[in-house]
DRENSEMI-830001 format. One record per residue: x, y, z of N, C-alpha, C, O, CB in turn. Coordinates in steps of 0.2 Angstrom, whole numbers, plus 2048, in hexadecimal, padded with zeros to 3 digits. Glycine has a CB too. Layout:
XYZXYZXYZXYZXYZ;...
END
This chain:
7FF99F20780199820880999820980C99A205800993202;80B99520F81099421181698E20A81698720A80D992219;81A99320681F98C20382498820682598A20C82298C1FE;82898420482C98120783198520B83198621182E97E204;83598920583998D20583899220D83D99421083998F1FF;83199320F82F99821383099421983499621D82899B212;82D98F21982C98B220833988220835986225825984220;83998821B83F98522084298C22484698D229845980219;84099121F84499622384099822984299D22C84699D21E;83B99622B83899523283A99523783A99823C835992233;83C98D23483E98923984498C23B84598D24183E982238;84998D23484F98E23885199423E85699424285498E232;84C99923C84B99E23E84899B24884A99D24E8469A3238;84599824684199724D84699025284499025883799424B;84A98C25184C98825285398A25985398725E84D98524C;85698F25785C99325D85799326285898F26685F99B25B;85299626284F99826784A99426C84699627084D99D266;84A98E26B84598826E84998426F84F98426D84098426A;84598027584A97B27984797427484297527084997B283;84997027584596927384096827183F96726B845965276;83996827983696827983196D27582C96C27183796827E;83597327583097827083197526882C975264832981270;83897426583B97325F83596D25E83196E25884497125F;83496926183296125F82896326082495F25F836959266;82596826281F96B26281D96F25C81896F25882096F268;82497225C82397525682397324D823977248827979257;82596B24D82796924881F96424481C96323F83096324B;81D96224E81695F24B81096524A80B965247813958252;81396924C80C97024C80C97024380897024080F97C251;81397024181197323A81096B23680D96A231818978237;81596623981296123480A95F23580795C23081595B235;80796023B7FF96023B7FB9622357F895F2327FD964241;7FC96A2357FB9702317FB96C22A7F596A228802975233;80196B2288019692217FD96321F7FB96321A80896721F;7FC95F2247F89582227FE95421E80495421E7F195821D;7F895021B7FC94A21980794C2148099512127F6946212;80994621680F94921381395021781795321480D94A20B;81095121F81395422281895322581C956223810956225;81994E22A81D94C22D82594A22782B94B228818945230;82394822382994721E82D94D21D83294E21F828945217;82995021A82B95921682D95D21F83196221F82095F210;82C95C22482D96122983495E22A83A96122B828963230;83495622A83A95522E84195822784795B22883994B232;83F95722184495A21C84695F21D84C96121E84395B216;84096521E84396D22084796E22484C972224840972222;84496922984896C22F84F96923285296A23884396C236;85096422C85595F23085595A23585A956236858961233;84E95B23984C95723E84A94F23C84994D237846959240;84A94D24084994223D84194123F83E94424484E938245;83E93C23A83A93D23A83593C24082F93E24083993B236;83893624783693524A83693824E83193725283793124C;83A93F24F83A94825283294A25082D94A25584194F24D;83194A24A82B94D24882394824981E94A24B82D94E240;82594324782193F24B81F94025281994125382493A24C;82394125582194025F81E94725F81A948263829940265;82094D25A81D95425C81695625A81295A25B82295A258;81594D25480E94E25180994C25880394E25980D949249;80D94625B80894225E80694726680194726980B93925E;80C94A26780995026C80695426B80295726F80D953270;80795726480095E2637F89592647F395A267802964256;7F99532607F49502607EF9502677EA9532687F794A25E;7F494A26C7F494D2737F19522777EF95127D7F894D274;7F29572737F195C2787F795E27C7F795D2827EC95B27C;7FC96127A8029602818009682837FD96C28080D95F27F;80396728A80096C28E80996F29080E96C2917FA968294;80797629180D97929281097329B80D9702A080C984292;81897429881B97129E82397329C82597329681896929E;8269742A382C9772A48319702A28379702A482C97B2AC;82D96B29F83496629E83496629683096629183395D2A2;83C96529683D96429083A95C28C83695B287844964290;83E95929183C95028E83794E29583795129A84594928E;83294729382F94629983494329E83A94329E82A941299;82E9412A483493F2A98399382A68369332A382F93E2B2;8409392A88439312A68449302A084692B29D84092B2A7;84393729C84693629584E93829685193A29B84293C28F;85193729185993729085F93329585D93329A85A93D292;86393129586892E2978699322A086A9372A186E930291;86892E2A386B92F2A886E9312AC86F92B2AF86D92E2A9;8719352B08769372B387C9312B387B92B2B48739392B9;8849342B388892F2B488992E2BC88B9282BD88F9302AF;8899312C28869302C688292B2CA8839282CF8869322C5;87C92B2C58779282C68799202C487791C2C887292A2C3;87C91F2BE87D9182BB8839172BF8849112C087E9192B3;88691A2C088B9182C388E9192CA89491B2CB88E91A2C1;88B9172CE88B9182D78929192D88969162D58889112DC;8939202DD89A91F2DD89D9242DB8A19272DE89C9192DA;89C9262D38A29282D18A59302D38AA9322D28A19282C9;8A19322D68A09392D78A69392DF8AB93C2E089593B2DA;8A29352E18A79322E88B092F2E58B692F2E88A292A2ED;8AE92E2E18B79282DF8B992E2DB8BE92D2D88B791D2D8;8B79352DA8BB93A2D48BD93E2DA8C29412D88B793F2CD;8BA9402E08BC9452E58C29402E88C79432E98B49482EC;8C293B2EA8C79382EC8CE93A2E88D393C2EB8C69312ED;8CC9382E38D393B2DC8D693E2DE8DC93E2DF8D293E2D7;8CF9462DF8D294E2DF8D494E2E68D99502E88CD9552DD;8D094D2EA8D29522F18DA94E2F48DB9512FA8C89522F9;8DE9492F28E494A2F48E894F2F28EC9522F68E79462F1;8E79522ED8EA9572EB8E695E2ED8EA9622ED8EB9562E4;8E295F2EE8DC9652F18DB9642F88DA9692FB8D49652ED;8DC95F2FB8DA95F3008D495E3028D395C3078DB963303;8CE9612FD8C695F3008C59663008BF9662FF8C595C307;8C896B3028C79713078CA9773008CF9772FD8CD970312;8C397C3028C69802FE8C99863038CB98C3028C09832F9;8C99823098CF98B30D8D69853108D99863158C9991319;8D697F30C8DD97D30C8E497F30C8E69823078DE97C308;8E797F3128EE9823148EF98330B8EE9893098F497D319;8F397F3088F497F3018F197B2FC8F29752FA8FA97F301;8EE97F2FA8E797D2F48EA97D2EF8EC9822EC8E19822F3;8EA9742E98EC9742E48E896F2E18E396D2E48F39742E3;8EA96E2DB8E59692D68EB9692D08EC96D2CC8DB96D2D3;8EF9602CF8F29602CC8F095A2C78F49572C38F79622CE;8E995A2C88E89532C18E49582BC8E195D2BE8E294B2C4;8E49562B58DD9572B28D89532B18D694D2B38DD95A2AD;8D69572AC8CD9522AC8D094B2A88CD9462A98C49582A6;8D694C2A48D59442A08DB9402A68DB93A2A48DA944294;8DE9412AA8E193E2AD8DB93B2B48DC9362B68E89432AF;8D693F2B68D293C2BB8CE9362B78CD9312BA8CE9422BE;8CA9382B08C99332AC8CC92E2AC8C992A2AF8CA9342A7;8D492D2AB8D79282AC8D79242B58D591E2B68DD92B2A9;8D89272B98D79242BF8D19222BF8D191C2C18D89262C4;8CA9252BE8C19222C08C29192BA8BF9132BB8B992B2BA;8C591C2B58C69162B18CA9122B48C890C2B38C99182AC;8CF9112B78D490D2BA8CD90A2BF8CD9042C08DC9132BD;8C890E2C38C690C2C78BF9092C58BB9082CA8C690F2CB;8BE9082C08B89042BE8B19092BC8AC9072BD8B68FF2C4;8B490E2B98AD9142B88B09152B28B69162B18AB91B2BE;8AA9152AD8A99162A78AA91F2A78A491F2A78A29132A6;8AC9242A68AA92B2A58AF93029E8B592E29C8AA92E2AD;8AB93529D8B19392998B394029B8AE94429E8B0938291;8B894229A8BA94A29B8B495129D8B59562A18BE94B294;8AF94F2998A79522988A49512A18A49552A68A394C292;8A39482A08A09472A88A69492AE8A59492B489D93D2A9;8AA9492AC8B094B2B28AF9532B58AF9562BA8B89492AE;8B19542AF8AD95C2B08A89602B28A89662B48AC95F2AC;8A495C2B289D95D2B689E95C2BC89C9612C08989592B3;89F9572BF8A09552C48A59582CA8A495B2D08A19512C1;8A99572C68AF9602CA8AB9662CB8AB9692D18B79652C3;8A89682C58A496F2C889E96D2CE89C9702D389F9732C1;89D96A2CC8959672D18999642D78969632DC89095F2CD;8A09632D689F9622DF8A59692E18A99672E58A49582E2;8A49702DF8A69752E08AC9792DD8AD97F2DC8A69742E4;8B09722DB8B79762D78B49792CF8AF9772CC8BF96F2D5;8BC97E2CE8B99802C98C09822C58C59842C88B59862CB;8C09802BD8C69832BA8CA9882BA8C898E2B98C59842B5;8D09882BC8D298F2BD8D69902B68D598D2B18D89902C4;8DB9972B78DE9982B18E69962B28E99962B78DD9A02AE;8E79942AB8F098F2AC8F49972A88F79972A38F19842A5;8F399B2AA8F79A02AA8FF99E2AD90099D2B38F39A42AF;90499E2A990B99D2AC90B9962AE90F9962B390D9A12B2;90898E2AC90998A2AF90E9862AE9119832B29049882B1;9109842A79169812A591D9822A59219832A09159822A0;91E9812AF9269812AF92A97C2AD9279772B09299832B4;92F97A2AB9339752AE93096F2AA92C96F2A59329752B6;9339692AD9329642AA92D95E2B192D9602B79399622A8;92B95B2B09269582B592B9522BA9319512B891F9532AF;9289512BF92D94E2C29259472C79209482C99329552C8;92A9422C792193E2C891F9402CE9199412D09219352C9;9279422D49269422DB92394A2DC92394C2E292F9402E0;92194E2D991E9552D89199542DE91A9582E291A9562D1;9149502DD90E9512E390D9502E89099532EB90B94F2E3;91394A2E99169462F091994C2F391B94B2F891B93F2F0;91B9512F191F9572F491C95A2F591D95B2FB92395B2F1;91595D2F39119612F390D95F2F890C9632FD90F9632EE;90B95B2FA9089552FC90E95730590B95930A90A94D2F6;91295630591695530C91595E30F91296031492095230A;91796330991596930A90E96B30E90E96C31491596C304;90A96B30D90496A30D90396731690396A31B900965305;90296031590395E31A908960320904961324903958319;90D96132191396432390C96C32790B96E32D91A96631B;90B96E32290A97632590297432790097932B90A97E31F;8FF9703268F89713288F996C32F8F496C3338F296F322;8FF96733290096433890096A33C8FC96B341905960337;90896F33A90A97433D90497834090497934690D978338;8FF97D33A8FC98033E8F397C3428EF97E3458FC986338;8F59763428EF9733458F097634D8EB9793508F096A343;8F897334F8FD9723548FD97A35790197C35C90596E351;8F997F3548FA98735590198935590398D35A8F798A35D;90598634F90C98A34E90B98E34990698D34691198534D;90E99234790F99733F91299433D91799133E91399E33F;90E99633591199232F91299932B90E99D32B90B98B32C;91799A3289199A132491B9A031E91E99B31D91D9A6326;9199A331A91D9A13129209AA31191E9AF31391499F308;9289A630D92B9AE30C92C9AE30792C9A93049309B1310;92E9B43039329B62FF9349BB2FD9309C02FD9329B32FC;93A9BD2FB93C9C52F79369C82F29359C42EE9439C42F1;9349CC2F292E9CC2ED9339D32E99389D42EA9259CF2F0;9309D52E49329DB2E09369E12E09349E62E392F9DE2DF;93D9E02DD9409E62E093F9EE2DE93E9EF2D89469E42DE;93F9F32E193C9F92DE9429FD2DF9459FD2E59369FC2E2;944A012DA947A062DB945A0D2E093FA0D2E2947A082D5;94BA122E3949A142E994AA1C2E7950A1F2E894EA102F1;944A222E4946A262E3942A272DC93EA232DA94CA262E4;943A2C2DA93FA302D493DA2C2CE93DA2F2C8943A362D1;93BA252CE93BA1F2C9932A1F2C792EA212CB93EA152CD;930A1E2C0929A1B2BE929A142C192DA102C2928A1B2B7;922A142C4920A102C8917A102C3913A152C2921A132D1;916A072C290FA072C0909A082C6909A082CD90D9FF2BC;905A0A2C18FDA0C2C58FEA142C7903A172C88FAA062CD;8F9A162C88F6A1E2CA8F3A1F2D18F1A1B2D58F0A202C5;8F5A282D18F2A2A2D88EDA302D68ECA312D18F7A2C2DC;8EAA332DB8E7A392D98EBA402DB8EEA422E08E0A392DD;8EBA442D48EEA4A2D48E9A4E2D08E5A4D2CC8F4A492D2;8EBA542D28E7A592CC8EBA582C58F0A582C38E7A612CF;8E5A592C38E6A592BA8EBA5D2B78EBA642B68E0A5B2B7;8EFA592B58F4A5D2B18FDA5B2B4902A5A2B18F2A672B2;8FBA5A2BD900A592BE903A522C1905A512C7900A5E2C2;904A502BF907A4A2C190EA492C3913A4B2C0906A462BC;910A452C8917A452C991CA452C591AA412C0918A402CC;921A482C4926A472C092AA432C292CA442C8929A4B2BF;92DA3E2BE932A392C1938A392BB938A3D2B692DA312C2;93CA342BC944A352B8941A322B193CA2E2B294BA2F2BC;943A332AA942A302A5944A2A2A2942A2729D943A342A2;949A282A794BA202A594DA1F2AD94FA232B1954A1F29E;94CA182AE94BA142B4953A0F2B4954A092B3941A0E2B3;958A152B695FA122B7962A152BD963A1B2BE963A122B0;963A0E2C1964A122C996CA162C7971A162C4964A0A2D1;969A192CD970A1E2CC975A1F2D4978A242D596DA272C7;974A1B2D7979A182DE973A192E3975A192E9981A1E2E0;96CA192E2968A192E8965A122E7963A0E2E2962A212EA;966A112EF962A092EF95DA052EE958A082F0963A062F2;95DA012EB9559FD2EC9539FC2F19569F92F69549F72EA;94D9FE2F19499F92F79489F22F79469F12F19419FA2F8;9499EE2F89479E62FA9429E42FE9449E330494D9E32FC;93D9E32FC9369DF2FF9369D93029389D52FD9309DF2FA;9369D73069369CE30892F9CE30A92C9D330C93D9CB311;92C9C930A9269C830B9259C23109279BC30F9249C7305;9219C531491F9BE3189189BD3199159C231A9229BD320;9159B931890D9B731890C9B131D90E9AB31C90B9B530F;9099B33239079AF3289029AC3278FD9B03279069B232D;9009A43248FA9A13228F59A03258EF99F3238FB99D31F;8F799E32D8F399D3328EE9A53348E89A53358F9999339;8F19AA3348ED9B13358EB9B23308E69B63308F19B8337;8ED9B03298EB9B43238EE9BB3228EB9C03208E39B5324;8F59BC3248FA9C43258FF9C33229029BE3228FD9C732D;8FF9CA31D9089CB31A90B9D03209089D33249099D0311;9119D031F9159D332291D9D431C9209D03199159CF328;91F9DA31D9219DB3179289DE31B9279E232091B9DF311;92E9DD31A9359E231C9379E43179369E031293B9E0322;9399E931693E9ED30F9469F03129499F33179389F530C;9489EC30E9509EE3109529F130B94D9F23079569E7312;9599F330995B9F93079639F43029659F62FD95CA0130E;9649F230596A9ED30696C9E830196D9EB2FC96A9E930B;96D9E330096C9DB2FE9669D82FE9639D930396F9D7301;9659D42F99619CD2FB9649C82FB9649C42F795C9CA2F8;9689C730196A9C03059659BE30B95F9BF30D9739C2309;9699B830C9679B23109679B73179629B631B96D9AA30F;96C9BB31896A9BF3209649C331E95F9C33219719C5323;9649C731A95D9CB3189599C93199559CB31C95C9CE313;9589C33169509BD31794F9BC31D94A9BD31F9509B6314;9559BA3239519B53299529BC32B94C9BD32B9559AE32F;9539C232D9529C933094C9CA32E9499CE3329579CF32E;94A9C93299409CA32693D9C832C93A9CB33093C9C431F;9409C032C93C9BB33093C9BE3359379BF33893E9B5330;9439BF3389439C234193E9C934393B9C934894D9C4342;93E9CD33E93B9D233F9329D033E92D9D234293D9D8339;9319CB33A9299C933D9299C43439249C53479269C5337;92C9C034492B9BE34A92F9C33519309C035792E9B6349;9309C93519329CC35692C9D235692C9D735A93A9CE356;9289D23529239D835091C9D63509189D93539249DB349;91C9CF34C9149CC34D9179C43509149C33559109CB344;91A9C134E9189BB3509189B83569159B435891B9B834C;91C9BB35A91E9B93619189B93689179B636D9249BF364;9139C036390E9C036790A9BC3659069B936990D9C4369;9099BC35E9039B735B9049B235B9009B03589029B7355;9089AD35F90A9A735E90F9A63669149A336590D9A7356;90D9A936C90E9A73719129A037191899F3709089A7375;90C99B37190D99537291099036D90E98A36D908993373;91599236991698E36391D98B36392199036291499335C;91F98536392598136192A98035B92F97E35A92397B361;92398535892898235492798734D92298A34D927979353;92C98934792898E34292A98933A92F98633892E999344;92498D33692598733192698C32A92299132991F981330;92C98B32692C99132492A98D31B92C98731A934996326;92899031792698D30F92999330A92799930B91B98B30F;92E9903059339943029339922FB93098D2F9939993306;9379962F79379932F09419912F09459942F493499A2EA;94198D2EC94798A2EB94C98D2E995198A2E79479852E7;94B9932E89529972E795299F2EB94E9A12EF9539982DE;9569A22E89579A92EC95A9AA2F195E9A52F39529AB2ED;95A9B02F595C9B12FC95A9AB30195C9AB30695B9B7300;9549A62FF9519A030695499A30295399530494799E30A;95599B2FD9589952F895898D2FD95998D3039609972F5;9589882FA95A9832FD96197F2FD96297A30095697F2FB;9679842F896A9832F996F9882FD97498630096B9802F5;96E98C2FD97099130197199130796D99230B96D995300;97998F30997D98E30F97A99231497999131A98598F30E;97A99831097A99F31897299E31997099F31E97D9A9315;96D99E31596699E31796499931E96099932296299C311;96A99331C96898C32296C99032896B98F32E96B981320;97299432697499432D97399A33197599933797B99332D;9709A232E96B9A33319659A03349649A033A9699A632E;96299D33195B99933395C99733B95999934095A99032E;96299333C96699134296899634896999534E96C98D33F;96799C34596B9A234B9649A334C9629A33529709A9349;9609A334695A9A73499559A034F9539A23549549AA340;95599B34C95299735295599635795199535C950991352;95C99635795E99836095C99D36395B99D369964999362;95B9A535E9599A93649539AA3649529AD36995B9AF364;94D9A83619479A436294399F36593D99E3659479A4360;94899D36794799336B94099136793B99036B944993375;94099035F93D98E35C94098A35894698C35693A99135C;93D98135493E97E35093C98134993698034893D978351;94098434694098533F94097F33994597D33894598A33D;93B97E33793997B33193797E32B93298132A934978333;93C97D32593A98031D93A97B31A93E97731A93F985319;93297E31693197731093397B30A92F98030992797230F;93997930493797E2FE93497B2F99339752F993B9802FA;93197F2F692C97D2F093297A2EC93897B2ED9279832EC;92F9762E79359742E193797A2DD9369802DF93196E2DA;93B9792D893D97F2D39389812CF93397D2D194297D2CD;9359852CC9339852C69289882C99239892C693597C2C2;9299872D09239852D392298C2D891E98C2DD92297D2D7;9289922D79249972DD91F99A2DF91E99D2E492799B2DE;91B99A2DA91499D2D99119982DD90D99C2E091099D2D0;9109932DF90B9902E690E9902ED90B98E2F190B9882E5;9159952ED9149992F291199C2F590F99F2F091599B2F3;90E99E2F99069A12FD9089A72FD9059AB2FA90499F307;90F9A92FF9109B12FE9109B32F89129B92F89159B32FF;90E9AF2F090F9B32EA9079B22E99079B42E49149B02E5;9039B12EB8FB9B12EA8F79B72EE8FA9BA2F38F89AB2EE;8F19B82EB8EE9BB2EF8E89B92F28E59BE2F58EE9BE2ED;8E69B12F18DD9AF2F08E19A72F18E69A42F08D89B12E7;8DB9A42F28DC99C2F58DA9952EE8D998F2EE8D599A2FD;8DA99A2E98D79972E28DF9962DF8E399B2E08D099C2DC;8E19922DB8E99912D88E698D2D38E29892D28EF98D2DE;8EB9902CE8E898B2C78ED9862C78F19862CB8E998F2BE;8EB9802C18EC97C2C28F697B2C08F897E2BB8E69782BF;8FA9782C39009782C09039722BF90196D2C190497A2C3;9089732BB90A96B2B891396D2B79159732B69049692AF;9169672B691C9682B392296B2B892696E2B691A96F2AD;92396A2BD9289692C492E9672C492E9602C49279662C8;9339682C593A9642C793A9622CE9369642D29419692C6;93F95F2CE9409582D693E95F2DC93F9642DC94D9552D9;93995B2DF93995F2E794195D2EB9459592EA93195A2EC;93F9622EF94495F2F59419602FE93D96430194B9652F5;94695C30194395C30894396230D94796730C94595730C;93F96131093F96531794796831A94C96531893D96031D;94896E31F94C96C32094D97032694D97632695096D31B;94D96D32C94A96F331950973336955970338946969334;95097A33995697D33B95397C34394E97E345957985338;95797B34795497734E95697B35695B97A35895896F34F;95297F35995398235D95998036195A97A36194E982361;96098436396597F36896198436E95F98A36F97097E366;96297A37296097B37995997837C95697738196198137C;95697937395197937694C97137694797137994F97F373;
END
């Protein structure tokens, strides 16, 4: 004879592994079993209400017949969706200002979260919470990224309207079959017998030998400038030996458009270039605008640079490697365009 003590550790034992449907099958099999004073004593062991135990008596009763649903049809709440026409449609409107809609978006961002879209569906007459919001983002394809590094700076309201002009600015550009390029200095490396991460293949035992402490000693750095062509999906990369000034940067530039771009881009008016707010392309940087200017005269092209705010160079295209960007927050003042203008032309 099965005692109490036996049949609660049954249940608890058998309960992980059932969905509803079985849990509540299984509550009337044994309160059946017991008879009278069943239904009371199963629903105590098991923690279940008694109207749980109930419903599982009156389907063993029934006869239930195996079936792949948990609840019958139209049991449980709703879809919010469903109750709510619309909402699915009024939460992509939210995002895709900032996403664009398009997961191969010139520049692809997402800077609301799930309690700030809450707040707008609310603002718009839809009942929902952080839970149904979430669902709904995934179900219409986006997906959480990671906020790895995202807390720069301090927040600025006009943050989006910038990003926003960016965005639009380069996706007009390359509609129009002009080049849109994002640059910048990337990593400086020492030039000569220095440890450098990651491995090669050598025979065993012998690995390169290199200097024991990584202090230059009068040979120069290489200097990487980076250009990434967003319309081809191409880096292009020059290494100078020299400075990172403002001449070093547009000589990047000149060497990709005298190497790739001239031919890739025949037909084009005009070049759009997307930068971070400091450095050798800095935005305040005198000599970077007045290269810019030599370089579009001998070019006969309108140079256009949008910089990203401070604090925000990681949504440069040249610091990525993939069209997924986690979510950022926290920006100082954008600034404007600043367009260097072919003379003559």
């Amino acid at each position: 004879m099965v005692t109490e003590r036996g049949l609660a550790e049954k249940l608890a034992v058998l309960k992980p592994h059932l969905d509803e449907r079985q849990w509540r099958l299984l509550l009337g099999a044994e309160a059946e079993a017991i008879g009278w004073g069943g239904i009371a004593l199963v629903a105590r062991l098991s923690g279940a209400s008694r109207s749980t135990v109930q419903a599982g008596v009156n389907e063993v009763r029934a006869g239930a017949e195996p079936d792949a649903r948990v609840r019958a049809p139209g049991a449980g709440r709703p879809a919010t969706e469903d109750a709510q026409p619309g909402v699915a449609e009024a939460l992509e409107e939210l995002v895709a200002p900032e996403t664009r809609g398009d997961p191969s978006s010139v520049l692809r961002w997402t800077t609301k979260s799930a309690a700030q879209l809450v707040k707008g569906l609310t603002a718009n007459g839809f009942t929902v919470g952080k839970t149904t919001v979430t669902r709904l983002l995934k179900k219409a394809g986006y997906r959480l990224q990671s906020t790895f590094k995202t807390k720069e700076g301090a927040s600025h309201p006009d943050r989006d309207a910038q990003f926003r002009h960016i965005n639009d600015t380069a996706a007009e550009s390359l509609a129009a079959g002009d080049p849109v390029i994002s640059v910048d200095t990337k990593k400086k490396e020492l030039v000569g017998e220095y440890a450098n991460n990651g491995r090669e293949w050598a025979p065993p035992g012998q690995p390169v030998k290199v200097n024991g402490h990584d202090f230059p000693t009068g040979v120069p750095k290489a200097i990487p400038y980076g250009i990434y062509d967003l319309g081809a999906d191409d880096g292009f990369v020059s290494v100078g030996v020299d400075h990172d000034t403002a001449g070093f940067a547009v000589n990047a530039i000149r060497t990709w458009w005298e190497h790739v771009g001239r031919e890739r881009y025949p037909k084009a008016s005009r070049l759009m270039l997307t930068a971070d707010a400091g450095g050798s392309n800095g935005y305040r940087l005198r000599g970077w605008k007045v290269e810019l200017v030599k370089l579009a005269a001998e070019i006969g092209l309108d140079i256009w640079v949008c910089h990203f705010p401070p604090g925000t160079s990681k949504w440069n295209k040249v610091e990525v490697r993939h069209e997924a960007s986690p979510v950022r927050e926290g920006v100082q003042d954008p600034f404007p365009c600043v367009v260097a203008a072919a003379w003559g032309s």
